[in-house]
C-alpha positions as CSV (number, residue, x, y, z in Angstrom):
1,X,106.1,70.5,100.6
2,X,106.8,73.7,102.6
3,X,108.0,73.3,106.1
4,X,106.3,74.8,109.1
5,X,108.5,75.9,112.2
6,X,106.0,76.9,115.1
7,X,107.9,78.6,117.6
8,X,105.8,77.6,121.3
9,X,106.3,81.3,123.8
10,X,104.0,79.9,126.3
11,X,106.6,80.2,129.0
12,X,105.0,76.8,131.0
13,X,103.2,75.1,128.6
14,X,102.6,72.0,131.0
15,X,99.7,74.9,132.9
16,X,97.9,75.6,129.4
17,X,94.3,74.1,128.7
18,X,94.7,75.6,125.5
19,X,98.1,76.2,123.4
20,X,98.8,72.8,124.1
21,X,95.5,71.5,122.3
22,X,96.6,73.6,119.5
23,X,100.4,72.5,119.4
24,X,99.1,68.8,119.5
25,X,96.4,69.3,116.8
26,X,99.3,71.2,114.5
27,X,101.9,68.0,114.7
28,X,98.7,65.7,114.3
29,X,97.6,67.7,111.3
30,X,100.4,68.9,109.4
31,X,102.9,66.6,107.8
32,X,105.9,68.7,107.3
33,X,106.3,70.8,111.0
34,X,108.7,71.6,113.7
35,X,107.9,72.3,117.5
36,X,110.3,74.0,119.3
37,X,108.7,74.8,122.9
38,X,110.9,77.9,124.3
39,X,109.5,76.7,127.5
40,X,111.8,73.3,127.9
41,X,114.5,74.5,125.4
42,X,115.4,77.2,127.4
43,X,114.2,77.7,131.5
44,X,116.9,79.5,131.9
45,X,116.1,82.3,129.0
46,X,119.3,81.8,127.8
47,X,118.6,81.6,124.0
48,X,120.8,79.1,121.5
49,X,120.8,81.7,119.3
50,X,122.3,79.7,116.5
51,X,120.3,76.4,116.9
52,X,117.0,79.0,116.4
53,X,118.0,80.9,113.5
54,X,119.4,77.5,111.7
55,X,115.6,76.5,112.2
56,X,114.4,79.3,110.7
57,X,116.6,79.1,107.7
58,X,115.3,75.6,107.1
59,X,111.6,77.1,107.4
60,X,108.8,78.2,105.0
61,X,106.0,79.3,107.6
62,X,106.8,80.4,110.5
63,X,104.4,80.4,113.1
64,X,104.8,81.7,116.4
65,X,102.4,80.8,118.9
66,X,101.7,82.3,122.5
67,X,99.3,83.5,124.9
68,X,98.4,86.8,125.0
69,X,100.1,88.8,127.9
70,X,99.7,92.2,128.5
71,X,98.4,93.0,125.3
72,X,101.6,91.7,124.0
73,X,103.5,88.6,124.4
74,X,105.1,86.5,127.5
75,X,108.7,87.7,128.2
76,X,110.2,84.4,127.0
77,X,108.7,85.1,123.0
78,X,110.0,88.7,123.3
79,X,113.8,87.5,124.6
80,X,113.7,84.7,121.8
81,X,112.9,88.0,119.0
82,X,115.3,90.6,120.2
83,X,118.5,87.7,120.2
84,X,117.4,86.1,117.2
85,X,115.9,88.4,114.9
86,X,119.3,89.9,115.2
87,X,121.3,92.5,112.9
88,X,122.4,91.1,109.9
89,X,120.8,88.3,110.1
90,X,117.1,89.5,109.8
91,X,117.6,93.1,109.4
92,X,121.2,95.1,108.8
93,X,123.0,95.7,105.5
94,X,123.3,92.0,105.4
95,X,120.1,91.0,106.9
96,X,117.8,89.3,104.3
97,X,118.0,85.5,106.0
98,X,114.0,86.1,106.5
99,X,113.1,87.6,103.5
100,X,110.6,86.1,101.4
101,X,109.1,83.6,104.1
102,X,105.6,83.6,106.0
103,X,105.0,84.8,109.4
104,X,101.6,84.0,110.9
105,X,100.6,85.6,114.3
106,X,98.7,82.7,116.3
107,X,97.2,83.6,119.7
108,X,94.9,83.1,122.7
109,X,93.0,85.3,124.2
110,X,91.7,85.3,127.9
111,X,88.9,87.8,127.7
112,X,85.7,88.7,125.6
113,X,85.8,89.8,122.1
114,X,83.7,92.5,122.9
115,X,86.1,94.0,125.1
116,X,88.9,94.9,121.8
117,X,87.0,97.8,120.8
118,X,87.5,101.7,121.3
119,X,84.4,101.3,123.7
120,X,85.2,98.9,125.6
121,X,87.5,98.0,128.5
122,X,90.8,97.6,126.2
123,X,90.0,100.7,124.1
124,X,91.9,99.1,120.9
125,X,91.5,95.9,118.3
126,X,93.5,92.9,118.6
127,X,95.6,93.8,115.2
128,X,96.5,97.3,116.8
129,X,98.4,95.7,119.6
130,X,99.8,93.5,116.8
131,X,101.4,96.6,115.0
132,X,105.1,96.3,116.4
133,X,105.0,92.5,115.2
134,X,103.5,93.7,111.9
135,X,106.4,95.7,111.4
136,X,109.0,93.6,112.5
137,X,107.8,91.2,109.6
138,X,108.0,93.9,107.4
139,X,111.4,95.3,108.9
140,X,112.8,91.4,108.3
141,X,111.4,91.2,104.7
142,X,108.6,88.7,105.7
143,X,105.4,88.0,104.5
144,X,102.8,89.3,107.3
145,X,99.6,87.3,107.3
146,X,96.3,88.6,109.2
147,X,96.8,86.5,112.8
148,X,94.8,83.9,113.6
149,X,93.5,84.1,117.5
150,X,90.7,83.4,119.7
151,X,89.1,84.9,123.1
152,X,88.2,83.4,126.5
153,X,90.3,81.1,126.2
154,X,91.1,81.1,130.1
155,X,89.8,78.4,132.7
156,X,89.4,79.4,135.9
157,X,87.8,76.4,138.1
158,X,84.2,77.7,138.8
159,X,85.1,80.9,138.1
160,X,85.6,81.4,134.2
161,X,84.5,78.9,131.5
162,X,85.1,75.3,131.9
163,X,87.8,73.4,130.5
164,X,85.8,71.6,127.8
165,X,85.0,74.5,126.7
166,X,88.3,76.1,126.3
167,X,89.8,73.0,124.5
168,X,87.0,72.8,122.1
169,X,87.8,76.8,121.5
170,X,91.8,75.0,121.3
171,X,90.7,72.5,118.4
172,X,88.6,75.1,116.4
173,X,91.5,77.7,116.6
174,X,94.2,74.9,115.6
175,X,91.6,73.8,112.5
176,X,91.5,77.6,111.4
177,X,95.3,77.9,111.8
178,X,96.4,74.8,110.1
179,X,93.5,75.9,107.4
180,X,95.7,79.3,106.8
181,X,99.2,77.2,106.6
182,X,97.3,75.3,103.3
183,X,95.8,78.4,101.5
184,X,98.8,80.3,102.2
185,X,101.3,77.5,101.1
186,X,99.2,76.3,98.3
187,X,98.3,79.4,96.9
188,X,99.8,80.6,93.2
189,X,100.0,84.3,94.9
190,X,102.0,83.1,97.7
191,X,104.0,81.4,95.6
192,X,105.1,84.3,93.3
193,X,105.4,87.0,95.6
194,X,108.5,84.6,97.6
195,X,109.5,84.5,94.2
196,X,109.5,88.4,93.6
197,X,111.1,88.5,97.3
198,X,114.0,86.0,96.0
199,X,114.6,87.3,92.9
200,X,115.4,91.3,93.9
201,X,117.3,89.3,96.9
202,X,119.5,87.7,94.4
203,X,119.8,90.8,92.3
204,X,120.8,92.9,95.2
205,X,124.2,91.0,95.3
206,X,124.8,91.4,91.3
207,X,126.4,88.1,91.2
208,X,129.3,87.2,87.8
209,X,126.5,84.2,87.0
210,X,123.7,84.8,86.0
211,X,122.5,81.3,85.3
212,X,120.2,82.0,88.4
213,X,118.4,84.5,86.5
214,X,117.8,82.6,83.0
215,X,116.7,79.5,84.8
216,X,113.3,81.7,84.9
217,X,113.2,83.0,81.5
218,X,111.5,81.9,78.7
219,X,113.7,81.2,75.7
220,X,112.0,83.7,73.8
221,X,111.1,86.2,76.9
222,X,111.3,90.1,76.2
223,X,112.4,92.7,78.4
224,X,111.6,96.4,78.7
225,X,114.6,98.7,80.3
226,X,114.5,101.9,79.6
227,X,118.0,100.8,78.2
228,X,116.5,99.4,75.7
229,X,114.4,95.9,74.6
230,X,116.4,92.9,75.0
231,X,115.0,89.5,73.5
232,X,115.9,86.1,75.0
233,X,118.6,84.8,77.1
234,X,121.4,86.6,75.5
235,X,119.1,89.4,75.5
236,X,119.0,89.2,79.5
237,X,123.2,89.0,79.4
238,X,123.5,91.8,77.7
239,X,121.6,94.0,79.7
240,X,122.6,92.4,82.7
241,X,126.1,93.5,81.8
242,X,124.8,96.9,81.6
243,X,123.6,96.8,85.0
244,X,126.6,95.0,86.4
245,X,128.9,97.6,85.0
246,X,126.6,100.8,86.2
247,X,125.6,99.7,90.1
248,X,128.0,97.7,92.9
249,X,127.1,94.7,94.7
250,X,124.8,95.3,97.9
251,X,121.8,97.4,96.0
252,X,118.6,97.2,98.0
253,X,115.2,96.6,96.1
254,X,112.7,97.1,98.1
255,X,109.6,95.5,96.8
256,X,106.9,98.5,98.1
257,X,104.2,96.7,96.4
258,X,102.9,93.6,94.1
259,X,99.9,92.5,92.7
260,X,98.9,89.0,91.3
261,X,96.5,89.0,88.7
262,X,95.2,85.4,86.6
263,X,95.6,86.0,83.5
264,X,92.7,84.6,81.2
265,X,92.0,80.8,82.6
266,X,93.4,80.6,85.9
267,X,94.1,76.8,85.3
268,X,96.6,77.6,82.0
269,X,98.3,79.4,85.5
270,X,99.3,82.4,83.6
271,X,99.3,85.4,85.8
272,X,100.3,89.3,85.7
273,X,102.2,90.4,88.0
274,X,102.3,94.3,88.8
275,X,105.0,95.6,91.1
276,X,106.1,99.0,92.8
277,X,110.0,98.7,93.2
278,X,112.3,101.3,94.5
279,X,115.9,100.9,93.9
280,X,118.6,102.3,96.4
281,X,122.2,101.7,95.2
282,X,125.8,103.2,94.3
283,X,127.1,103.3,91.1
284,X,130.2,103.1,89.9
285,X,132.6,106.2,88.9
286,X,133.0,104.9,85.2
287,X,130.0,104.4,84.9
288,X,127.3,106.5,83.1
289,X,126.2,107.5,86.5
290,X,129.8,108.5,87.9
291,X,129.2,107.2,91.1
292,X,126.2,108.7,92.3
293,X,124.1,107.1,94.5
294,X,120.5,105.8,93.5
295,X,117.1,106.3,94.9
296,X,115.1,105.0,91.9
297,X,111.2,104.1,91.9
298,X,110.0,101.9,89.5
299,X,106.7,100.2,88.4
300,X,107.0,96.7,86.7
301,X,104.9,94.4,85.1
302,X,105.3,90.6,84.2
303,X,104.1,88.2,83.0
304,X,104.9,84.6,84.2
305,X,103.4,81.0,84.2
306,X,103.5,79.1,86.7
307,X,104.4,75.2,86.5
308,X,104.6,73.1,90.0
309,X,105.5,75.6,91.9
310,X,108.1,76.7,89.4
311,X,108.1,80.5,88.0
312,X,108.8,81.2,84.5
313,X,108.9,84.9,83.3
314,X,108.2,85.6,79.9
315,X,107.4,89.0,79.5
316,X,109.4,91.9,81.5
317,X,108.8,95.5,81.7
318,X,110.1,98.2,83.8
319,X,109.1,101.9,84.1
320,X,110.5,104.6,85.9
321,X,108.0,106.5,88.3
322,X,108.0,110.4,87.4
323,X,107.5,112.3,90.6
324,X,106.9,116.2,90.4
């Protein structure tokens, strides 16, 4: 069961007609959630840094849900990213804590639909004024999602809308949300590409054991360097000594793009999986490299079955990109 933190910006959620329908209907809906309301955590703005990033450690969707202010987000949401999304811990040399996990966008809206458009009275879309959050996701190694958000969702007594009206907007908004959390969580695509982000996460630290690594092997699976072919589990140790001895600790994979395709009946849940890596690391100065630095772009293609939620690679190739 994957745990959903929803992180509340509304900075007095006691006033809302709306993001408290939709906080209610999440904890009523979903059985594996956390709350934490910025609001009545911290008046004061004075951020536990540490009790908020321990939540997001524990977390598998994260969900940060606000109001729409300024084409942006209330103060209190903004404080709570710059001292928690801090370096090191979700970006930096060191900064992979996020890596891998979901990030969904969840919003309300006061005016009109039609109004997000280059003609009308806001000139841009909704996802354009999401664009710095988009990249912060992709800055922290998350997994962006398209945001979930709805308009006029402002009461104004006998001025704009009425509150029934805006709470049933609430209720529909929280039903599409919580519909997202299940697809996304549930999904065989979602659940490789953590995988993917895990595994090149792991690999970046070159670790003596590799026991993490043949836990997802199949006895028998092959791999393509352009080493070499290696053939099982020793197969993998050998080559993995190779790449021990040739790069240091603290490589960076950065997984630029990857594709899940079902392979033949989706429900034997055997998938292809087709990646664009690009490796940036140092070598060492006895190695066949002699301590040159890296910048290496790869294509790679798997194939992997997928068992409860459990990844098993069986086939592994990897192919250097030629640029002219």
């Amino acid at each position: 069961m994957s745990n959903v933190l929803v992180i509340s910006g509304h900075p007095n959620l006691n006033e809302s007609y709306t993001n408290t329908v939709i906080l209610e209907s999440l904890q009523q809906g979903l059985d594996s959630v956390e709350v934490r309301r910025l609001d009545s955590l911290y008046p004061d703005y004075q951020i536990d840094v540490a009790a908020e990033q321990q939540a997001l450690l524990k977390a598998d969707v994260v969900v940060l849900q606000f109001p729409f202010y300024w084409y942006s987000m209330p103060a209190l949401l903004k404080k709570y990213l710059d001292d928690v999304f801090s370096y090191n811990f979700a970006y930096g040399s060191k900064g992979d804590k996020l890596k891998g996990k979901d990030l969904i966008l969840s919003f309300t809206i006061g005016g009109p639909e039609e109004s997000y458009d280059p003609l009308g009275y806001n000139h841009f879309t909704v996802e354009q004024f999401m664009y710095p959050l988009q990249q912060t996701a992709y800055l922290a190694g998350m997994v962006y999602h398209k945001p979930v958000y709805s308009h006029r969702m402002v009461y104004i007594p006998g001025v704009y809308n009425t509150q029934e009206d805006v709470e049933s907007r609430a209720r529909d908004h929280a039903d599409a949300l919580m519909t997202q959390i299940t697809t996304i969580t549930g999904s065989a695509d979602n659940q490789i590409q953590k995988f993917v982000a895990n595994w090149f996460a792991e690999f970046d630290k070159l670790p003596e054991e590799n026991a993490f690594f043949t836990g997802f092997l199949a006895d028998d699976v092959t791999i393509t360097m352009p080493e070499g072919t290696f053939i099982g589990h020793e197969g993998f140790r050998d080559w993995y000594a190779i790449a021990r001895a040739t790069f240091k600790p603290g490589c960076d994979h950065q997984v630029e793009q990857v594709e899940v395709k079902p392979q033949g009946d989706t429900q034997a849940n055997l998938y292809q999986v087709e990646l664009r890596i690009r490796l940036q690391a140092k070598s060492f100065e006895d190695s066949a490299l002699k301590g040159e630095s890296v910048n290496l772009l790869v294509n790679e293609t798997w194939s992997v079955s997928l068992d409860e939620g459990k990844v098993t690679i069986h086939d592994y190739l990897v192919e250097p990109v030629n640029i002219d």
